[in-house]
DSSP file (Angstrom, degrees, kcal/mol; ACC not computed):
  #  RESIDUE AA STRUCTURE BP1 BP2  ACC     N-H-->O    O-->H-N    N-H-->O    O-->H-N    TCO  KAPPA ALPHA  PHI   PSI    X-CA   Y-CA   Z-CA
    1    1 A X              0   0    0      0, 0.0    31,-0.2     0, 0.0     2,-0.2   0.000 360.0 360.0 360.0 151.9    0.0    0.0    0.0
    2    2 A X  E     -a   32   0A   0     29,-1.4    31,-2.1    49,-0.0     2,-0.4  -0.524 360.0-139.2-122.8-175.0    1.2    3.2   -0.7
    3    3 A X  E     +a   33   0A   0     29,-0.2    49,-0.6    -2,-0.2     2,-0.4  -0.911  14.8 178.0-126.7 150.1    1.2    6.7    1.0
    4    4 A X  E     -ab  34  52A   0     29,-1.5    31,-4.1    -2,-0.4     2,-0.6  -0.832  25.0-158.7-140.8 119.0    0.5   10.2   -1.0
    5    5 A X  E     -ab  35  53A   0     47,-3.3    49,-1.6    -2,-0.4     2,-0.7  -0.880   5.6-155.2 -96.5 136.1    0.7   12.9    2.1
    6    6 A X  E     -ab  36  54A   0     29,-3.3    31,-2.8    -2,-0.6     2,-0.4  -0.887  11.1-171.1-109.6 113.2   -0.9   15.7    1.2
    7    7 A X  E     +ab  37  55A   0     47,-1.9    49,-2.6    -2,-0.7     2,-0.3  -0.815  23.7 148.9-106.4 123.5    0.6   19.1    3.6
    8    8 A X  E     -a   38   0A   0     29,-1.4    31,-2.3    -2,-0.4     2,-0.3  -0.976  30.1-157.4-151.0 160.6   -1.5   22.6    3.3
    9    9 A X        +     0   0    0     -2,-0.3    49,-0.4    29,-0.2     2,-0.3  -0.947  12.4 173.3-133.4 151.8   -2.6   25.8    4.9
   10   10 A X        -     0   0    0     -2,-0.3    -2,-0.0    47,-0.2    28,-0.0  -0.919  23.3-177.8-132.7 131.6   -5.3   28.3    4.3
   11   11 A X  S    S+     0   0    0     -2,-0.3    -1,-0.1     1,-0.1   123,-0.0   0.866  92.5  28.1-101.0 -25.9   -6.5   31.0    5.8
   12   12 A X  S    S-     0   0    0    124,-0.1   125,-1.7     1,-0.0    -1,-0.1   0.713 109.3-105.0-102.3  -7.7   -9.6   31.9    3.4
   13   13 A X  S >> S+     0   0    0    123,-0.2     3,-1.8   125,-0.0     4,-1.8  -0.146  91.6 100.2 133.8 -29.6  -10.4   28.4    2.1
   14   14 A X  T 34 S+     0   0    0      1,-0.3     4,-0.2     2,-0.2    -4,-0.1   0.669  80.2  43.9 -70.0 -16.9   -9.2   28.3   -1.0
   15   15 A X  T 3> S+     0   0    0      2,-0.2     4,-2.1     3,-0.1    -1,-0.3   0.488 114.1  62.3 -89.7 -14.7   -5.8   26.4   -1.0
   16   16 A X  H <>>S+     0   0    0     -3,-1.8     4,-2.1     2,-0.2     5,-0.6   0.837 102.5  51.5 -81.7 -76.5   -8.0   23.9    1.6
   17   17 A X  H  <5S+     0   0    0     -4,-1.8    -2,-0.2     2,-0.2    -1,-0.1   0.626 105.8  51.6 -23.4 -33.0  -10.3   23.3   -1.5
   18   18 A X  H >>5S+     0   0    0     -5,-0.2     3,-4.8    -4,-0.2     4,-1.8   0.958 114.7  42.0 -69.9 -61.5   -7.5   22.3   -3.9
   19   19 A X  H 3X5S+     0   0    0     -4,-2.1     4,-0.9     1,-0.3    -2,-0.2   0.638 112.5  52.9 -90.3 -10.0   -6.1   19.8   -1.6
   20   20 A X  H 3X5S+     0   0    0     -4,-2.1     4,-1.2     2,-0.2    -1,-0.3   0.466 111.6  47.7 -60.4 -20.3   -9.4   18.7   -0.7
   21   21 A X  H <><S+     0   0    0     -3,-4.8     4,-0.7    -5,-0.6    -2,-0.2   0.718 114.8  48.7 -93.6 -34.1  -10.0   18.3   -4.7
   22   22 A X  H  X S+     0   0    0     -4,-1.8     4,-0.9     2,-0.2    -2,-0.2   0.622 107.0  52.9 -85.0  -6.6   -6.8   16.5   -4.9
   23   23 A X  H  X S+     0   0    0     -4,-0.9     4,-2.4    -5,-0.2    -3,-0.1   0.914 109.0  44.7 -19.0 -88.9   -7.5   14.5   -2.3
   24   24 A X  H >< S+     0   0    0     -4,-1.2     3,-3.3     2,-0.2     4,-0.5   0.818 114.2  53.5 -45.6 -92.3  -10.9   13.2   -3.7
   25   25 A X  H >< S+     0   0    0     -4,-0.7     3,-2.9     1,-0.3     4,-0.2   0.193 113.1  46.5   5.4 -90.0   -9.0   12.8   -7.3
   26   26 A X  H >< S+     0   0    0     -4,-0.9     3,-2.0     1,-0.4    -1,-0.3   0.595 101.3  72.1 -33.8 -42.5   -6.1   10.6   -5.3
   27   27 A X  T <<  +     0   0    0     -3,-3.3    -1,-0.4    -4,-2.4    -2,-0.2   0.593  68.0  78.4 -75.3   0.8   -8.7    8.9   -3.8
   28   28 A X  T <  S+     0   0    0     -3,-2.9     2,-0.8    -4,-0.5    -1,-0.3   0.513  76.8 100.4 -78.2  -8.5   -9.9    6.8   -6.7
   29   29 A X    X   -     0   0    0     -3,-2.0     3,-1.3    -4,-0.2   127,-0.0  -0.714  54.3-168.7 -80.6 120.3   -6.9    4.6   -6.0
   30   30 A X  T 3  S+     0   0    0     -2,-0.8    -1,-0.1     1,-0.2    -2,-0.0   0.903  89.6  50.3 -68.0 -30.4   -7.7    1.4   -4.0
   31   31 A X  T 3  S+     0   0    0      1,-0.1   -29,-1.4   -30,-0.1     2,-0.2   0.177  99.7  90.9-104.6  39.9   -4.2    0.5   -3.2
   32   32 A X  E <   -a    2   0A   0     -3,-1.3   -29,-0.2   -31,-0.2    -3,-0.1  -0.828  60.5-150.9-129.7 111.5   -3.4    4.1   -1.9
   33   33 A X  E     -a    3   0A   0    -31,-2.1   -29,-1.5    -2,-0.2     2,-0.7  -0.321  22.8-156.5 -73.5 117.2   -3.5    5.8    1.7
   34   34 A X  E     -a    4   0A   0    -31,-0.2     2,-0.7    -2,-0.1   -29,-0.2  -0.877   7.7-162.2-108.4 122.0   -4.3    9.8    1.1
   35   35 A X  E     -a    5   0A   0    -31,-4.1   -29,-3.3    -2,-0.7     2,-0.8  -0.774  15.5-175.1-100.4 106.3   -3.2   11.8    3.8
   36   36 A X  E     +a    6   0A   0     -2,-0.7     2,-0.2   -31,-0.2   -29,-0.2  -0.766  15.8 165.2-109.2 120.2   -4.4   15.1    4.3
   37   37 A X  E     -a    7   0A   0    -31,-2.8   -29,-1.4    -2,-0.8     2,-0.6  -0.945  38.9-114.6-138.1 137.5   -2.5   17.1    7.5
   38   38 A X  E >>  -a    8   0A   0     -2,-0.2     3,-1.8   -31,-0.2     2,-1.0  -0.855  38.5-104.3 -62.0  98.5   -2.7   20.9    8.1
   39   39 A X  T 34 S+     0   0    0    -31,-2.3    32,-0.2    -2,-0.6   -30,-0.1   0.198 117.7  55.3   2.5 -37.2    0.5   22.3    7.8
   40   40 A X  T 34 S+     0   0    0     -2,-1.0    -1,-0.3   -32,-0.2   -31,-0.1   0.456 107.4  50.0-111.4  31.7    1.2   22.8   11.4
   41   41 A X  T <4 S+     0   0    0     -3,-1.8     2,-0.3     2,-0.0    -2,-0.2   0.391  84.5 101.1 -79.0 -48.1    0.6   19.1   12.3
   42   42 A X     <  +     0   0    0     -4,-0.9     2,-0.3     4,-0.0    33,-0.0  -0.416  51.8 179.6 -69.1 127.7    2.6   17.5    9.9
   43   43 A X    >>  -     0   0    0     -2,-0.3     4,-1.9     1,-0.0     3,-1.1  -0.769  39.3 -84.7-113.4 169.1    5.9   16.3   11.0
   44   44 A X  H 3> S+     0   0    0      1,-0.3     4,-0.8    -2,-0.3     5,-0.2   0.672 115.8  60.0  14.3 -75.0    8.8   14.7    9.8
   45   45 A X  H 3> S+     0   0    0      2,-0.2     4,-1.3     1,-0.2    -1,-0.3   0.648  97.4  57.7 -90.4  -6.0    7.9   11.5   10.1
   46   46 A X  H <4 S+     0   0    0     -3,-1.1    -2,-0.2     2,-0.1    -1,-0.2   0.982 106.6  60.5 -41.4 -64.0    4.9   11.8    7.8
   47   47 A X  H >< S+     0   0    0     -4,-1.9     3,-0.6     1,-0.3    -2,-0.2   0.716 107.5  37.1 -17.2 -60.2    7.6   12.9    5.7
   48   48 A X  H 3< S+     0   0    0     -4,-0.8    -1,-0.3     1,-0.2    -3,-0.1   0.705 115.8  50.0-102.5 -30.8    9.5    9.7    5.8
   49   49 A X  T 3< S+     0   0    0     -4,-1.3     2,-0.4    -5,-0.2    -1,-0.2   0.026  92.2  99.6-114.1  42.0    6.6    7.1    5.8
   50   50 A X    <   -     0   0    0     -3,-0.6     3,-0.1     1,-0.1   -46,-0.1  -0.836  61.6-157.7-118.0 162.8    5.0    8.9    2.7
   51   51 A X  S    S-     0   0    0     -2,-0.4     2,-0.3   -48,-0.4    36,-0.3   0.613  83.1  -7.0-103.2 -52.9    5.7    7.3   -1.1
   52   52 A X  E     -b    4   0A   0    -49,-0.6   -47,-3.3    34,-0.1     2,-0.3  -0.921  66.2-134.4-163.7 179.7    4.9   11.2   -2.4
   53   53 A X  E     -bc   5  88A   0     34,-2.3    36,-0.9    -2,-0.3     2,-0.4  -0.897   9.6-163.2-142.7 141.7    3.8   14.4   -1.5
   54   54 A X  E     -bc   6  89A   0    -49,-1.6   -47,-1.9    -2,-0.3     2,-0.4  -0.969  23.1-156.2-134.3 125.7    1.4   17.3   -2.7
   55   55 A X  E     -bc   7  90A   0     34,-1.9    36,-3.4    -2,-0.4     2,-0.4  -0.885  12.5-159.7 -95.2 131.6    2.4   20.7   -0.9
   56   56 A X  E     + c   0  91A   0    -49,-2.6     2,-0.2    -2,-0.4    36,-0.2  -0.890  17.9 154.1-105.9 153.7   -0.6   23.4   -0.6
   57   57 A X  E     - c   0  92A   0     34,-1.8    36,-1.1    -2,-0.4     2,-0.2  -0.833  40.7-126.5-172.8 135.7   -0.5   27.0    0.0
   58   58 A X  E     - c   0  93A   0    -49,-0.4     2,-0.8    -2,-0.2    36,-0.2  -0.518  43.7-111.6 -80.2 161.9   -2.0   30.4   -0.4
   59   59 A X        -     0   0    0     34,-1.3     2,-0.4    -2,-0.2    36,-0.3  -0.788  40.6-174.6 -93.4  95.2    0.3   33.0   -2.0
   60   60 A X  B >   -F   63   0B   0      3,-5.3     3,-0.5    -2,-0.8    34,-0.0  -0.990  64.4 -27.0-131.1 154.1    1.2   35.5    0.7
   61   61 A X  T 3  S-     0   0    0     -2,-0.4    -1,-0.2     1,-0.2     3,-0.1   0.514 126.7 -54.0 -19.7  50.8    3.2   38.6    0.1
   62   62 A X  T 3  S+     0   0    0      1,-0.4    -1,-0.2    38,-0.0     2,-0.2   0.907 122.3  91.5  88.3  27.7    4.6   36.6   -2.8
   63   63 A X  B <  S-F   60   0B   0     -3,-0.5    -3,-5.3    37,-0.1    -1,-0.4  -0.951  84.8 -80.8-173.4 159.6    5.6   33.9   -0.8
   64   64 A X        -     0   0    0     -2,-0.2    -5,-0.1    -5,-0.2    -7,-0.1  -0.187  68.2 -82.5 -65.6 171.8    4.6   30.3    0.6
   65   65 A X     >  -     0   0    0     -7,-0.2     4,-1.7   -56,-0.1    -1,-0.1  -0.220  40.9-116.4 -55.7 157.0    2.2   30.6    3.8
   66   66 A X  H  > S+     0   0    0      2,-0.2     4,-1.0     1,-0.2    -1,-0.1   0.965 117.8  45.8 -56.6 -57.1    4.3   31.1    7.2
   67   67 A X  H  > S+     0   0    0      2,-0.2     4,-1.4     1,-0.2    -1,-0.2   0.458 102.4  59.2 -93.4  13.4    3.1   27.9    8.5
   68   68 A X  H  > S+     0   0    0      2,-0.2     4,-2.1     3,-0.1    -2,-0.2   0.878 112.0  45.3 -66.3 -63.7    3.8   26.1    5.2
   69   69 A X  H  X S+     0   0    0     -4,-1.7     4,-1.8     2,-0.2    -2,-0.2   0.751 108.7  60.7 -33.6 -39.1    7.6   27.4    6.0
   70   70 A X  H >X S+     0   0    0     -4,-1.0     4,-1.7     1,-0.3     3,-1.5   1.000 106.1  46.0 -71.2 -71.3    7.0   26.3    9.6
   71   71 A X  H 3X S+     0   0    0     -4,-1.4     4,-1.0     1,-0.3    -1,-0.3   0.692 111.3  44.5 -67.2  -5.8    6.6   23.2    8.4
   72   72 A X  H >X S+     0   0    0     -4,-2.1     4,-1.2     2,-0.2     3,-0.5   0.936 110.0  58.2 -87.2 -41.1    9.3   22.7    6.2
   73   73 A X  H << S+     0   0    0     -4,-1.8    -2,-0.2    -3,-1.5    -1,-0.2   0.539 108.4  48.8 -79.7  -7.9   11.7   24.4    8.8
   74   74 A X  H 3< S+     0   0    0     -4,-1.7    -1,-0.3    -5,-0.2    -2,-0.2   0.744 125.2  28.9 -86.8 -28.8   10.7   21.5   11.3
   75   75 A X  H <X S+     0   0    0     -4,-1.0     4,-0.5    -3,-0.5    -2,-0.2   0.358  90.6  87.1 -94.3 -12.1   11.3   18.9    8.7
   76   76 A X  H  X S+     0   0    0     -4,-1.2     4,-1.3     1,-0.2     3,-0.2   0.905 100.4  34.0-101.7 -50.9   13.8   19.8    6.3
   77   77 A X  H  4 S+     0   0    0      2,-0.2    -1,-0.2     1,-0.2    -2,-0.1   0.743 112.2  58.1 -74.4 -22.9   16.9   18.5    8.2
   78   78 A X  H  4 S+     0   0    0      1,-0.3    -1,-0.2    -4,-0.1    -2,-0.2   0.864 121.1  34.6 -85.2 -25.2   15.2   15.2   10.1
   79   79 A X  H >< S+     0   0    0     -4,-0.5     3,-2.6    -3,-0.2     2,-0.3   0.743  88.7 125.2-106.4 -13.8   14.3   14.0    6.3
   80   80 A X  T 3< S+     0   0    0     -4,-1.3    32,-0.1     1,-0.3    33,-0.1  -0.413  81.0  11.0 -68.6 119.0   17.4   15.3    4.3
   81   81 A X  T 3  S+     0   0    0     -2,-0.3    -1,-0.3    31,-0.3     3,-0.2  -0.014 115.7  77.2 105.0 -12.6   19.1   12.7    2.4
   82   82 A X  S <  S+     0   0    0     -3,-2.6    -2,-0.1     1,-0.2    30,-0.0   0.349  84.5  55.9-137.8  32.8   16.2   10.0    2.9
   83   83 A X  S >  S+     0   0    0     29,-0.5     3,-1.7    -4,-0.1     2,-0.3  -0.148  72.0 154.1-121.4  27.8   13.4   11.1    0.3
   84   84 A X  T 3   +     0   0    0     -3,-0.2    30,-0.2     1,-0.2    29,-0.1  -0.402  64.1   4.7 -43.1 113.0   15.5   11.0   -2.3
   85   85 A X  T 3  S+     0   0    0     28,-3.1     2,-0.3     1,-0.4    -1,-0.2   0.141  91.5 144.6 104.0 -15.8   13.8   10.4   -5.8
   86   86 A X    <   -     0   0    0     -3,-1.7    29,-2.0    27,-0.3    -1,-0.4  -0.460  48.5-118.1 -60.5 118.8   10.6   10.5   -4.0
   87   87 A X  E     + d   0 115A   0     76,-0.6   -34,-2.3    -2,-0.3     2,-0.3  -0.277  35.8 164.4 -53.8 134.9    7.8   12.2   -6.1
   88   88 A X  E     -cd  53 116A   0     27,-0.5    29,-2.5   -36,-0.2     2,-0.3  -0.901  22.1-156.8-148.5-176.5    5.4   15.6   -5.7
   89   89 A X  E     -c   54   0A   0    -36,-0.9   -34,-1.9    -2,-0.3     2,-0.4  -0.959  17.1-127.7-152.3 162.7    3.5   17.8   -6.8
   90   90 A X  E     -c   55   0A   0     -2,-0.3     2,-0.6    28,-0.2   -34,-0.2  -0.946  11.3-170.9-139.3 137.4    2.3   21.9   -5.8
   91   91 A X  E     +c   56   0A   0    -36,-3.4   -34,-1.8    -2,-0.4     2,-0.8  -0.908  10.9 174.6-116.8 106.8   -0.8   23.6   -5.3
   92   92 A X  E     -ce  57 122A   0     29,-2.9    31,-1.0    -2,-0.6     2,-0.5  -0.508  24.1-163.0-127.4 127.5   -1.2   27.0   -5.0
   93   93 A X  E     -ce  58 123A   0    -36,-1.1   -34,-1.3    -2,-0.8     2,-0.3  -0.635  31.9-178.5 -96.1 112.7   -4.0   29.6   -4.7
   94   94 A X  E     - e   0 124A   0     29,-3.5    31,-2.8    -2,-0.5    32,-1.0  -0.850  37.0-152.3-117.7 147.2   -2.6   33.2   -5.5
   95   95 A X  S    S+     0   0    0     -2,-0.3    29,-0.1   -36,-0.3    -1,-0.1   0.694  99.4   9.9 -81.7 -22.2   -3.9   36.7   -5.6
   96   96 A X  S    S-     0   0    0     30,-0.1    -2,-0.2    29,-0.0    31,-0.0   0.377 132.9 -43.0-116.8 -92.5   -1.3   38.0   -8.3
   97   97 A X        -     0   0    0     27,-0.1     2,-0.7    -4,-0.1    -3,-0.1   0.500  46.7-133.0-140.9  -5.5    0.6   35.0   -9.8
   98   98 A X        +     0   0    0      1,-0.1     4,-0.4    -5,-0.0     5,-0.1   0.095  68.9 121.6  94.1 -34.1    1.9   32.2   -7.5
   99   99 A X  S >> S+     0   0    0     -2,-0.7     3,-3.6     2,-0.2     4,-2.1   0.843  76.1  42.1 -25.3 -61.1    5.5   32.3   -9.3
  100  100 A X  H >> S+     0   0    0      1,-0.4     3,-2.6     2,-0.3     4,-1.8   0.959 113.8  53.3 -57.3 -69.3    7.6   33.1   -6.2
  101  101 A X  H 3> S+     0   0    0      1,-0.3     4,-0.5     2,-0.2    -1,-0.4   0.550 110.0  53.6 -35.6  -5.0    5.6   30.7   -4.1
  102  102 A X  H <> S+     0   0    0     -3,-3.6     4,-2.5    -4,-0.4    -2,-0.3   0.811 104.4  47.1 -96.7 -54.3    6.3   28.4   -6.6
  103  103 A X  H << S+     0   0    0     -3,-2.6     4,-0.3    -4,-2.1     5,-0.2   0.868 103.2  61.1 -79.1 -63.3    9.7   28.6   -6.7
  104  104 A X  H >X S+     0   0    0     -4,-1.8     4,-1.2     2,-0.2     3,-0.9   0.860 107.7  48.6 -59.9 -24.9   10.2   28.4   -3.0
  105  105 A X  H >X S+     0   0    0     -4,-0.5     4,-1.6    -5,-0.4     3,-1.0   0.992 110.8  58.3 -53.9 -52.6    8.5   24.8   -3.1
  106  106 A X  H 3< S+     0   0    0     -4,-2.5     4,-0.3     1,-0.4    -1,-0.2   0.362 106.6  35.5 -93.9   7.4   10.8   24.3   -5.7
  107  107 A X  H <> S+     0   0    0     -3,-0.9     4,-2.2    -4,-0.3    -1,-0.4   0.664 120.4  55.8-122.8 -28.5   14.5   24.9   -4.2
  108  108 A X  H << S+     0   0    0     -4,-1.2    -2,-0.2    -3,-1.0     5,-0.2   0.919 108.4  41.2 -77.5 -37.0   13.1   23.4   -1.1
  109  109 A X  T >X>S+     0   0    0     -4,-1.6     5,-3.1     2,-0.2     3,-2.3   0.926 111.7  59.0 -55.8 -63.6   12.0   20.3   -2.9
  110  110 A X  H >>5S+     0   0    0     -4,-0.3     3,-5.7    -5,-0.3     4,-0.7   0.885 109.0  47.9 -24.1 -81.6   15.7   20.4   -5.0
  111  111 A X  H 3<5S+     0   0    0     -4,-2.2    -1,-0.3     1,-0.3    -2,-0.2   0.470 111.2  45.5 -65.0  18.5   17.4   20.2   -1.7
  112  112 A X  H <45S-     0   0    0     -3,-2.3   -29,-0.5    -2,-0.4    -1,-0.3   0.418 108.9-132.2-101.9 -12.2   15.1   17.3   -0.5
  113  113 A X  H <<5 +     0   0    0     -3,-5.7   -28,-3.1    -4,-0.9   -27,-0.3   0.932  48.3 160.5  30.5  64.4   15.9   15.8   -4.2
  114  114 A X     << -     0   0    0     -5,-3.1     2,-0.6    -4,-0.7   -27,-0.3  -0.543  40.3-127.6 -81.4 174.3   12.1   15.1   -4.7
  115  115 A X  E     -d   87   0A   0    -29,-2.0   -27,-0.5    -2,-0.2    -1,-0.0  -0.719  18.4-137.0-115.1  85.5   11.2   14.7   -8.2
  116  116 A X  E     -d   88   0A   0     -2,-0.6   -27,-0.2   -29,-0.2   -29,-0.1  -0.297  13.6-168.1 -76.1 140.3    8.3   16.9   -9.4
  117  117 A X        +     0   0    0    -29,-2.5     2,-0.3     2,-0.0    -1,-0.1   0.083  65.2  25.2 -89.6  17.1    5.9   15.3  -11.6
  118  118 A X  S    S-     0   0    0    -30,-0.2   -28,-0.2    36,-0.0     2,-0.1  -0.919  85.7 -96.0-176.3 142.9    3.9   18.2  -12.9
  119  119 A X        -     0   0    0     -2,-0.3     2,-1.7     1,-0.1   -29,-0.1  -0.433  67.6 -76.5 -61.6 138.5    4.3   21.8  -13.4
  120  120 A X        -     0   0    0     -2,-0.1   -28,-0.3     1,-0.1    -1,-0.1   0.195  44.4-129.6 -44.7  84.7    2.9   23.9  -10.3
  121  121 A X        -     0   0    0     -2,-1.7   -29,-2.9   -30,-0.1     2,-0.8   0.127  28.7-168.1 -35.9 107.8   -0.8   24.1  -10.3
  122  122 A X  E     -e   92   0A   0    -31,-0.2     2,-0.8   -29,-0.1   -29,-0.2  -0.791  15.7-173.2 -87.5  97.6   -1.9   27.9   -9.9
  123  123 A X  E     -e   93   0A   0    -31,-1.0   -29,-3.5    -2,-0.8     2,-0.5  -0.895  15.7-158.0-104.8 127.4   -5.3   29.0   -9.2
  124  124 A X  E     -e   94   0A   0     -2,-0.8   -29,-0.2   -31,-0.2   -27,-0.1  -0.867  10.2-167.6 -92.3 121.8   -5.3   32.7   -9.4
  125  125 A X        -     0   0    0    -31,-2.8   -30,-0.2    -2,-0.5    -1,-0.2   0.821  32.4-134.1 -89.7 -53.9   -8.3   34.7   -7.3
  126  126 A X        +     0   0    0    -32,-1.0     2,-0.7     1,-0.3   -31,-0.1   0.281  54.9 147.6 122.3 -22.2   -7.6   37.8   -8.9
  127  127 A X        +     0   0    0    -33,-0.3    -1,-0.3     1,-0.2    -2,-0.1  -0.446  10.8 151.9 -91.1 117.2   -7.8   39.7   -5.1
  128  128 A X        +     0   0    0     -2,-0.7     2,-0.2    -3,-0.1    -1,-0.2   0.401  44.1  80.4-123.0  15.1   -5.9   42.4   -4.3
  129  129 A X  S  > S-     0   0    0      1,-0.1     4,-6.0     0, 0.0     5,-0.3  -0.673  85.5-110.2 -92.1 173.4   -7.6   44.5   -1.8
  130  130 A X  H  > S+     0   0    0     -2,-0.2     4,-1.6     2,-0.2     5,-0.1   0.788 120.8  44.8 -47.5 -37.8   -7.7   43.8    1.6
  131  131 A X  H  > S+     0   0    0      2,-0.2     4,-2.4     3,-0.2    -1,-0.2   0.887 117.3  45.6 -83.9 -40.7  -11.5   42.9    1.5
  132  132 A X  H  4 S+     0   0    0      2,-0.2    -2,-0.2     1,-0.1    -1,-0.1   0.979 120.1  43.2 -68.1 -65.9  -11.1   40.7   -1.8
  133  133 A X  H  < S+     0   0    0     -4,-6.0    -2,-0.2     1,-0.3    -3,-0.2   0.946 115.6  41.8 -64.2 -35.0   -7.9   39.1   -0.2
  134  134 A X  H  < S+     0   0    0     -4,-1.6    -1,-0.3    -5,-0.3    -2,-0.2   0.885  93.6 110.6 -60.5 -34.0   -9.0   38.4    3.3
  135  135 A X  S  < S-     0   0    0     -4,-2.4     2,-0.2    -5,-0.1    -8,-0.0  -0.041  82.7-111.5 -36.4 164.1  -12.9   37.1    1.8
  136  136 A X        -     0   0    0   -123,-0.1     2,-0.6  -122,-0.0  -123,-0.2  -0.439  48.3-135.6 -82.1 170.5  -13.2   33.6    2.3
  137  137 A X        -     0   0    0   -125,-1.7     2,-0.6    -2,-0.2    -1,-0.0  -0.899  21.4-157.7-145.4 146.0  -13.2   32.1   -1.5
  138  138 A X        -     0   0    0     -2,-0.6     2,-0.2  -125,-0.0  -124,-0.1  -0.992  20.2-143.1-112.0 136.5  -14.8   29.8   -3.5
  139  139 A X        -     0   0    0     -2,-0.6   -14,-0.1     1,-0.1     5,-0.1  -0.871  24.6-109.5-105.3 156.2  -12.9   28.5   -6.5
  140  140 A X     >  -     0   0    0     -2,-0.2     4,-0.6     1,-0.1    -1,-0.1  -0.073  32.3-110.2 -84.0 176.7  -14.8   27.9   -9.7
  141  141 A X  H >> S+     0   0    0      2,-0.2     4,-5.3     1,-0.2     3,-1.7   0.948 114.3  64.4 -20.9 -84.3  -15.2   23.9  -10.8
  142  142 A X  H 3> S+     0   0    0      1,-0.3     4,-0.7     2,-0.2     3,-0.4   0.846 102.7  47.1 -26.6 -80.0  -13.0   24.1  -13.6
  143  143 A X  H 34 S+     0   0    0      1,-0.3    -1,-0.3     2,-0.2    -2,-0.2   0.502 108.2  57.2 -81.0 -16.2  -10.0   24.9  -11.2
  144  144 A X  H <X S+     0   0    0     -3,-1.7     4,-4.0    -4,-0.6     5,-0.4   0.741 103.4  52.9 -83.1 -43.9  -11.0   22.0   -8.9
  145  145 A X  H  < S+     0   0    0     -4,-5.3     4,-0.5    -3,-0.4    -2,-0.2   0.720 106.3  52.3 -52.7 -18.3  -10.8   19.4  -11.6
  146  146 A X  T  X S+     0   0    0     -4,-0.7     4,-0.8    -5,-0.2    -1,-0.2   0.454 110.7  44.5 -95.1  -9.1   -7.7   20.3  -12.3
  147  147 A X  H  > S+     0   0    0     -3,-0.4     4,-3.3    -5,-0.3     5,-0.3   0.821 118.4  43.4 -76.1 -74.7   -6.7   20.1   -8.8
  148  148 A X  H  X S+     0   0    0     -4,-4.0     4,-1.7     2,-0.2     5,-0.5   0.956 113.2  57.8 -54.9 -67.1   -8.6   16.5   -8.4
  149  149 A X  H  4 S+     0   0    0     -4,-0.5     4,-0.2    -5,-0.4    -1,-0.2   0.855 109.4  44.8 -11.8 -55.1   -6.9   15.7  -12.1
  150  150 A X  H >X>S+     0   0    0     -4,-0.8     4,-1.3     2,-0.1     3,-1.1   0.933 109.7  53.3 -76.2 -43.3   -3.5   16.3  -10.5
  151  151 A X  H >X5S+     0   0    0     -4,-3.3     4,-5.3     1,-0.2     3,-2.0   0.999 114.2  43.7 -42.1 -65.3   -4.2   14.3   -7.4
  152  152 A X  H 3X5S+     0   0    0     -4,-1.7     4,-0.7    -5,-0.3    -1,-0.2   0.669 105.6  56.2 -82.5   9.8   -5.1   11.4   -9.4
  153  153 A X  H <45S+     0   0    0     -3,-1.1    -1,-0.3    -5,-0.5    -2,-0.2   0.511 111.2  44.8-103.8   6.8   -2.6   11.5  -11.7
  154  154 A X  H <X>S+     0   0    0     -3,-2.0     4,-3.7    -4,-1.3     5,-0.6   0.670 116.0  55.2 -86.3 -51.7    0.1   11.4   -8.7
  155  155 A X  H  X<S+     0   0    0     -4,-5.3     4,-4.9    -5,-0.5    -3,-0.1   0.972 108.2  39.6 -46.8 -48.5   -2.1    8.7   -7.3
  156  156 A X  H  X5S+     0   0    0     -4,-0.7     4,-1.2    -5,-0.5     6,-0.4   0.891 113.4  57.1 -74.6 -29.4   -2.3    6.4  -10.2
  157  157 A X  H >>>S+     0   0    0      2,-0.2     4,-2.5     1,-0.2     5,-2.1   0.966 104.7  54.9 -84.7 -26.0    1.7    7.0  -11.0
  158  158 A X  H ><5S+     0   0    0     -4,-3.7     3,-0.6     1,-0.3    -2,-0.2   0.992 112.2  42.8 -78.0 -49.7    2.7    5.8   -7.2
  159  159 A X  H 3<<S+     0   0    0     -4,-4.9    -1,-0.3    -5,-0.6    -2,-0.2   0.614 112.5  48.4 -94.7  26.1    1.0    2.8   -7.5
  160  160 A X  H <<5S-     0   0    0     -4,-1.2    -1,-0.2    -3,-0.9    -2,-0.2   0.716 108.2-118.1 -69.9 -25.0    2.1    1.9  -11.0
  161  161 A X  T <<5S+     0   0    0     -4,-2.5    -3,-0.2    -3,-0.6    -2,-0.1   0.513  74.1 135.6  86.4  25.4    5.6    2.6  -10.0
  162  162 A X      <       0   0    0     -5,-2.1    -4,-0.1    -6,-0.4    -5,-0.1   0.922 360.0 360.0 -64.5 -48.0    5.9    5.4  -12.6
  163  163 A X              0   0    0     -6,-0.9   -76,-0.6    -9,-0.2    -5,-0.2   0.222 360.0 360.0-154.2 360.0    7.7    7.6   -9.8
């Protein structure tokens, strides 16, 4: 049996709603355990007795969440050297463009040596006032299929053995 942990935060809903679409998606595998842990729960040894990994996050000032960071700065040294090759994927919900947040999964991930299977999924809200970013958010359909889509295409490749 295999593991896909899925690690997020959100504070207005919307980065909870991808990994909750990539979840269900994931879940259409019988011979795979989906874990879904709020970002400041998850430890280490999730880390180590997961197959592969989906990081979530909202985009804030152009950066991952604080207590995405938290968790990576609780985790990054107890797991370095022994998820090598190990497969992921990233989900982010941004108010401008996600890039940066992107980017920091992606040097943290280097120095983990995961292996990302997919370019970073971006759902863009659009919100840049205070009132727009702080609303709680719905994201449309569309952008949750592509969320479950990626989930189950993570799913299906840990248990072929694709990665």
């Amino acid at each position: 049996m295999k593991t896909l942990l899925i690690v997020y935060h959100t504070m207005t809903g919307g980065t909870l709603q991808m990994a909750q679409a990539a979840q269900a998606g994931a879940a259409t595998e019988a011979a795979l355990t989906v874990k879904l842990m709020h970002a400041r729960d998850a430890t280490a040894e999730e880390m180590l007795a997961a197959d592969g990994y989906l990081f979530a996050t909202p985009e804030n000032l152009a950066a991952i969440s604080g207590l995405l960071k938290d968790f990576f700065d609780r985790s990054y040294y107890a797991c370095l050297e022994r998820l090598n090759g190990r497969p992921y994927a990233t989900l982010i919900c941004a108010g401008s463009d996600g890039q940066n947040a992107a980017r920091q999964i992606e040097r943290i991930a280097t120095g983990w040596r995961l292996k990302p299977i997919a370019p970073p999924l971006i759902v863009c809200t659009h919100a840049q006032t205070p009132e727009e970013i702080l609303r709680p958010k719905q994201l449309a359909a569309d952008d949750l299929q592509r969320c479950a889509d990626l989930g189950a295409a993570l799913a299906s490749g840990l248990c072929l053995g694709i990665f």
